[in-house]
TIVOGU-43971 format. One record per residue (C-alpha): residue in one letter; z, y, x. Coordinates in pm, whole numbers, padded with zeros to 5 digits, always signed. Layout:
N
aZYX
...
***
This chain:
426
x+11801+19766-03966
x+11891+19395-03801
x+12151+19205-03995
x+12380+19214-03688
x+12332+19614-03759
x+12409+19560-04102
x+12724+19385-04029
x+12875+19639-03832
x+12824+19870-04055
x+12992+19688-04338
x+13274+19613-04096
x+13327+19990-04037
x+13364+20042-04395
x+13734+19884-04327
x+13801+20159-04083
x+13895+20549-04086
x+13549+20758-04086
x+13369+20872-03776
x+13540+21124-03591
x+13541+21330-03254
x+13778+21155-02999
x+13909+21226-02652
x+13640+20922-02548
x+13370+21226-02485
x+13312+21201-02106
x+13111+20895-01932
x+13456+20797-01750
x+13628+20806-02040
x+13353+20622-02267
x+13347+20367-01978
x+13733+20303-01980
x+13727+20261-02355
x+13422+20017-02341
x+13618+19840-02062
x+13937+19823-02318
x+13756+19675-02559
x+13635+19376-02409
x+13988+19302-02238
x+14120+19336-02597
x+13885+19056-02696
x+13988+18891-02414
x+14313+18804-02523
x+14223+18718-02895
x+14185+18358-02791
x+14414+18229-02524
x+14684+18168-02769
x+14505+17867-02939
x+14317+17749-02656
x+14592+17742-02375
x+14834+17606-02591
x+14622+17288-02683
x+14536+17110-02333
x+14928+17117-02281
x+15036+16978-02609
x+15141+16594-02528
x+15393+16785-02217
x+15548+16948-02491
x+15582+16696-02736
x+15673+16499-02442
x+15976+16732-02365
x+16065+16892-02672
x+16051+16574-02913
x+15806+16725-03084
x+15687+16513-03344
x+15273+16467-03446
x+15356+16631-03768
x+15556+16896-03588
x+15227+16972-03300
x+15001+16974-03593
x+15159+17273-03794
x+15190+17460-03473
x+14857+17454-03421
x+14784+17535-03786
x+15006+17824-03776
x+14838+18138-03589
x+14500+18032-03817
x+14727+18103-04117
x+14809+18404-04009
x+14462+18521-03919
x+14372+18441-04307
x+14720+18575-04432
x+14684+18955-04242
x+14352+18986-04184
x+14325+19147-04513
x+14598+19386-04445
x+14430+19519-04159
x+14227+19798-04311
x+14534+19945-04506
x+14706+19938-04154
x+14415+20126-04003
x+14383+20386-04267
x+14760+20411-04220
x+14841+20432-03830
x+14489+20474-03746
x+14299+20228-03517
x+14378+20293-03180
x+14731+20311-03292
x+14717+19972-03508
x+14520+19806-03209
x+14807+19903-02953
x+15089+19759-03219
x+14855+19451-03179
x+14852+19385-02828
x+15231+19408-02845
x+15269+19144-03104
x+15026+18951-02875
x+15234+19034-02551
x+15618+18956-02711
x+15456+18601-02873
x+15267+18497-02553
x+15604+18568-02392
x+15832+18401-02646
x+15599+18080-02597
x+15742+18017-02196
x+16113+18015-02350
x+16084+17618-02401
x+16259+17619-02761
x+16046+17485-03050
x+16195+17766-03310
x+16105+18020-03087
x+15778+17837-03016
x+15693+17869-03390
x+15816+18242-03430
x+15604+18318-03094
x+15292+18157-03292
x+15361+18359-03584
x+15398+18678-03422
x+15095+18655-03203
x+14830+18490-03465
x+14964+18810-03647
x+14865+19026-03404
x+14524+18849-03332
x+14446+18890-03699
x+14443+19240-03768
x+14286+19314-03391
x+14023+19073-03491
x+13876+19339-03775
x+13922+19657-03645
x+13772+19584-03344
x+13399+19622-03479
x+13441+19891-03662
x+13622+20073-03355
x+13304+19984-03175
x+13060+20156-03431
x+13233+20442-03436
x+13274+20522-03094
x+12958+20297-02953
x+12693+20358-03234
x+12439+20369-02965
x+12508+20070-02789
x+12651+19861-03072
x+12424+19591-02966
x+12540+19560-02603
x+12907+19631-02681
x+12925+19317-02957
x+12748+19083-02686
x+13002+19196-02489
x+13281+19174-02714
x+13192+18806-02822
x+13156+18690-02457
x+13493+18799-02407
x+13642+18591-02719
x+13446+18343-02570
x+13534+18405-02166
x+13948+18403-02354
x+13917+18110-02498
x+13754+17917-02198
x+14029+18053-01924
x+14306+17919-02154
x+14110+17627-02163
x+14029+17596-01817
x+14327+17740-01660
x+14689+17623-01839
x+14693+17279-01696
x+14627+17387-01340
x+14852+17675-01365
x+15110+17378-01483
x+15041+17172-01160
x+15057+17501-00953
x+15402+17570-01112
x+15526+17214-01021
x+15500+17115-01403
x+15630+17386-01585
x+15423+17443-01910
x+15666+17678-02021
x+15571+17914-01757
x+15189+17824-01772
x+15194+17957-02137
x+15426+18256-02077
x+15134+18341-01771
x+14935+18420-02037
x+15121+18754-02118
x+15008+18906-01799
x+14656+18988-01906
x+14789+19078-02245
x+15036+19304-02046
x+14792+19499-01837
x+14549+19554-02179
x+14874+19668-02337
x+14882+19953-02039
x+14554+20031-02042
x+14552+20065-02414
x+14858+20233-02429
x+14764+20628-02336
x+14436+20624-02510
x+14578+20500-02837
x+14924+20708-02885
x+14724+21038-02809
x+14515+20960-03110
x+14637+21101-03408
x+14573+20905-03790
x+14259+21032-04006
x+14292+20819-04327
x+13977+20687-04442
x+13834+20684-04786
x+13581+20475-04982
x+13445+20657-05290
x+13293+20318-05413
x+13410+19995-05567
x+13297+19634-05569
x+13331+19450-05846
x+13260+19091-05965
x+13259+18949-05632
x+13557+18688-05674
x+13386+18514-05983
x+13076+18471-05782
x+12947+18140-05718
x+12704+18229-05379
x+13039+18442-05267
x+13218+18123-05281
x+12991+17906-05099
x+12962+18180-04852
x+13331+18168-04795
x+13351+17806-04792
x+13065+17804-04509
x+13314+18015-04349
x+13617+17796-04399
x+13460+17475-04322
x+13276+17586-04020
x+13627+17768-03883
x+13807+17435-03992
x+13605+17231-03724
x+13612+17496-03522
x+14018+17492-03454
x+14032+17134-03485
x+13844+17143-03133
x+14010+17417-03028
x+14365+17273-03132
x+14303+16886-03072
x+13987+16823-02867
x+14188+16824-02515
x+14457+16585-02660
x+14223+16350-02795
x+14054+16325-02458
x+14381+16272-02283
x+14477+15961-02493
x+14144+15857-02432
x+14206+15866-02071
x+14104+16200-01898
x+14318+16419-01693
x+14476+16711-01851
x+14316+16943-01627
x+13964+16790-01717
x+13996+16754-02015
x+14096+17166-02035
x+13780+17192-01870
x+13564+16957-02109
x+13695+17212-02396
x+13604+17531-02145
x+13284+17432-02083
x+13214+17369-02471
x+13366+17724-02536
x+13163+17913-02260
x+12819+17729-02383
x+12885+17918-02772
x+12773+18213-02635
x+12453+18147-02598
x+12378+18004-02966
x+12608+18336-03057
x+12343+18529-02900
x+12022+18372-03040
x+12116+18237-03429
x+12142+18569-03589
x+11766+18676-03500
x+11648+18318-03582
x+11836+18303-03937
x+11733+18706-03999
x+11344+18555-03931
x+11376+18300-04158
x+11278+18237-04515
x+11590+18075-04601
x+11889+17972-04392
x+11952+17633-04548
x+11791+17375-04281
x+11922+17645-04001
x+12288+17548-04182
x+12244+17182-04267
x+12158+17163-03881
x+12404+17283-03717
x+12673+17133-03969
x+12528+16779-03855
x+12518+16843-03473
x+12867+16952-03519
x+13002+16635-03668
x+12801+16420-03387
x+12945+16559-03138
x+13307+16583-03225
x+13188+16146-03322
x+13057+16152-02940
x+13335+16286-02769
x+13623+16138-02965
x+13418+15757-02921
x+13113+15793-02674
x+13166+15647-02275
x+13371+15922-02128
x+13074+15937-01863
x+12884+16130-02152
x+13135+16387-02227
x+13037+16688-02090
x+12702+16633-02274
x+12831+16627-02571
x+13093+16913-02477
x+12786+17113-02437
x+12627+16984-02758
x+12925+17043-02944
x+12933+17429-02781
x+12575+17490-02911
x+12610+17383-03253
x+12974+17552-03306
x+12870+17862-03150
x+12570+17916-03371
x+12753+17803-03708
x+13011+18068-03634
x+12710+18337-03560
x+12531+18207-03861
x+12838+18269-04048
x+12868+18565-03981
x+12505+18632-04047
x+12449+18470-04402
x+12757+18775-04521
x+12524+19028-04421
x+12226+18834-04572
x+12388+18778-04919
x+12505+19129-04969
x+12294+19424-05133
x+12457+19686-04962
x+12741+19767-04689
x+13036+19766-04949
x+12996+19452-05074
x+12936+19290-04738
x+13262+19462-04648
x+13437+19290-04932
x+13262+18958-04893
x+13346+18960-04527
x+13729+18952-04638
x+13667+18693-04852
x+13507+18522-04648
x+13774+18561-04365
x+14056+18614-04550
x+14049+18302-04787
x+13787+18093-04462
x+14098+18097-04187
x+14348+17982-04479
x+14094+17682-04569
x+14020+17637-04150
x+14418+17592-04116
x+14417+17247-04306
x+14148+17120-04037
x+14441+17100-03776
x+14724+17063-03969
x+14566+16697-04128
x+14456+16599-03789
x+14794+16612-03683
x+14915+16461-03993
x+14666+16204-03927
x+14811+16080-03587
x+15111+16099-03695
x+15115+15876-03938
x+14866+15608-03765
x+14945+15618-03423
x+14606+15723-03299
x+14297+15978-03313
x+14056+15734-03474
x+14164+15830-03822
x+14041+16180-03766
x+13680+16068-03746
x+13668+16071-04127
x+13846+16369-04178
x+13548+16534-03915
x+13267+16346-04161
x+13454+16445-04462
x+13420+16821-04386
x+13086+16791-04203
x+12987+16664-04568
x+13155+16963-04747
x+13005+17198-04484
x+12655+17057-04586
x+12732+17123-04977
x+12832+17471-04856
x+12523+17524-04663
x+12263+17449-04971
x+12443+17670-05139
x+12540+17969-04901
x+12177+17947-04719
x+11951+18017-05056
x+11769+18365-05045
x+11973+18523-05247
x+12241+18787-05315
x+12597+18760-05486
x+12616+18939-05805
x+12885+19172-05706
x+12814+19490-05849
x+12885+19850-05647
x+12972+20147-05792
x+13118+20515-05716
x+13471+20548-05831
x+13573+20801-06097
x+13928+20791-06103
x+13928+21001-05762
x+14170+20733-05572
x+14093+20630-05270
x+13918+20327-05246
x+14019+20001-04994
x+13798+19759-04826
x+13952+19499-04913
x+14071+19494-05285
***
């Protein structure tokens, strides 16, 4: 079994157990496939659309630095804060049913967004990171269930629509702006239509679906005190922390540095798209090595030279090191991903470490943002930032001697014997 297998597998652990579904017939196996990857589709837009617009509305709300920065920080606190709670919700509503509640949260916050006020701007962030969080689990495991056999093909396809997301909103706000004679309020709120046509297509499959609650006759214990689990999740954390700071700042920073909006939404699109590639390829080169540490120390590096490169390099360079920057990010993420599989014995505890991991990562990933903005804030420009990006880089290394060692955590796995039934996540 490949660790990308592996990982699948552990994911479904957080969902309800196999079971027939209407999905039986090639047109119907095709429309659900097709669901699937517009889900993923609009698991992204929200961070990445919202970024290459950010000076217009600090420009026109008063917005202050401090302000922009915990609005950016927000959704990735969410996506720590519920992304634990979504395999209780599963189990509860079931996962077609959970999914569709999704979609909605990420439909009403997309739309609260184009309302122009900056309470509403917050709540919209809240409500949609919220939404993004749970879909962001029980999407894998819906896809081993229903697509055992292709599990392969429907992953690649599922991260290069995260990816294809995250590189419209990118690519596409500012233009939409220019289209709309300026109005960023409308741009954002745009980006409710595709999460509006999901929504219907998602809609009749789901709510004919009734719950099966899952069960887990096992329990994993000793994880938490773990030393490897920790560096694991901190790999996770750091990695995502960099990660959103692109995502959330890389388009402003190349705006005060003197690039259109609209190019610099493309610098940060191009940079997006290129991560699938490394997404692709990592896993089978960390799986084939001995260890994963140089793998990790490498790609931590690359990623703090080219954030250094396109915050201070001639702006005639940039879309080489957008492209650098896409590589390495991409296949830290997949590598991330990876080394849970890798450290875990079996399936259960790579289920729990991959909360961990997630859970407590996207709550350490938030402060990436947040201090950025903090940063310009309080000195009037991005050049501060640089050593926050070295800082982490630094920790991410630490992380990466640690987390990329041969070894498994010394959670333990055992069959329960009080008859409950168990969670994923406990």
């Amino acid at each position: 079994m490949s660790a990308s297998d592996l990982l699948i597998d552990a994911e479904c652990d957080t969902t309800p157990a196999p079971r027939p579904t209407p999905a039986a017939t090639p047109a119907r196996r095709l429309l659900l496939a097709l669901s699937v990857v517009l889900i993923a589709f609009n698991l992204r837009p929200v961070f990445s659309s919202l970024s290459v617009v950010l000076p217009e509305i600090m420009a026109s709300t008063g917005l202050t630095p401090g302000g922009a920065s915990l609005l950016t920080t927000l959704p990735i606190v969410c996506l720590g804060l519920f992304a634990m709670l979504a395999p209780r919700l599963g189990r509860r509503f079931g996962t077609e049913r959970t999914l569709l509640g999704c979609m909605v949260l990420i439909l009403v916050g997309t739309l609260l967004r184009g309302t122009g006020s900056v309470p509403l701007l917050f709540i919209a962030s809240a409500i949609a990171g919220t939404g993004i969080a749970v879909a962001n689990v029980l999407l894998s495991g819906l896809v081993k269930r229903d697509f055992s056999q292709q599990a392969a093909l429907m992953m690649g396809l599922y991260t290069m629509a995260v990816c294809g997301g995250a590189a419209s909103g990118a690519g596409l706000t500012v233009p939409l702006e220019h289209a709309l004679g300026g109005s960023w309020t409308t741009a954002l709120a745009l980006w409710a239509v595709p999460a509006a046509a999901v929504t219907l297509l998602w809609a009749p499959q789901a709510w004919r679906l009734a719950p099966v609650p899952g069960e887990s006759g096992f329990v994993v214990s000793g994880l938490w005190r773990d030393p490897l689990a920790w560096q694991v999740t901190l790999f996770m954390g750091l990695q995502s922390a960099l990660a959103y700071i692109v995502m959330g700042w890389l388009a402003p920073i190349l705006r005060e540095r003197g690039l259109a909006g609209d190019v610099a939404g493309y610098v940060l699109s191009l940079s997006v798209i290129v991560q699938v590639v490394t997404c692709l390829i990592v896993p089978s080169l960390a799986v084939k090595a001995r260890n994963q540490i140089a793998l990790a120390v490498v790609l931590a590096v690359l990623i703090v030279a080219a954030m250094l490169g396109a915050q201070f390099a001639p702006l005639d360079q940039i879309w080489w090191w957008a492209v650098l920057l896409g590589i390495a990010q991409g296949g830290s993420f997949a590598l991330a991903l990876t080394l849970i599989v890798l450290r875990s014995r079996d399936s259960h505890v790579a289920a729990q470490l991959s909360g961990m991991a997630q859970g407590v990562g996207y709550l350490v990933a938030a402060f990436g943002p947040l201090l950025v903005g903090l940063l310009r804030g309080w000195t009037g420009s991005f050049d501060a930032s640089a050593a926050l990006f070295v800082l982490i880089g630094v920790a991410l290394v630490a992380a990466a001697l640690g987390a990329g060692r041969s070894q498994y955590v010394g959670a333990v796995t055992a069959a329960r014997r009080d008859g409950r039934h168990g969670s994923a996540l406990q």
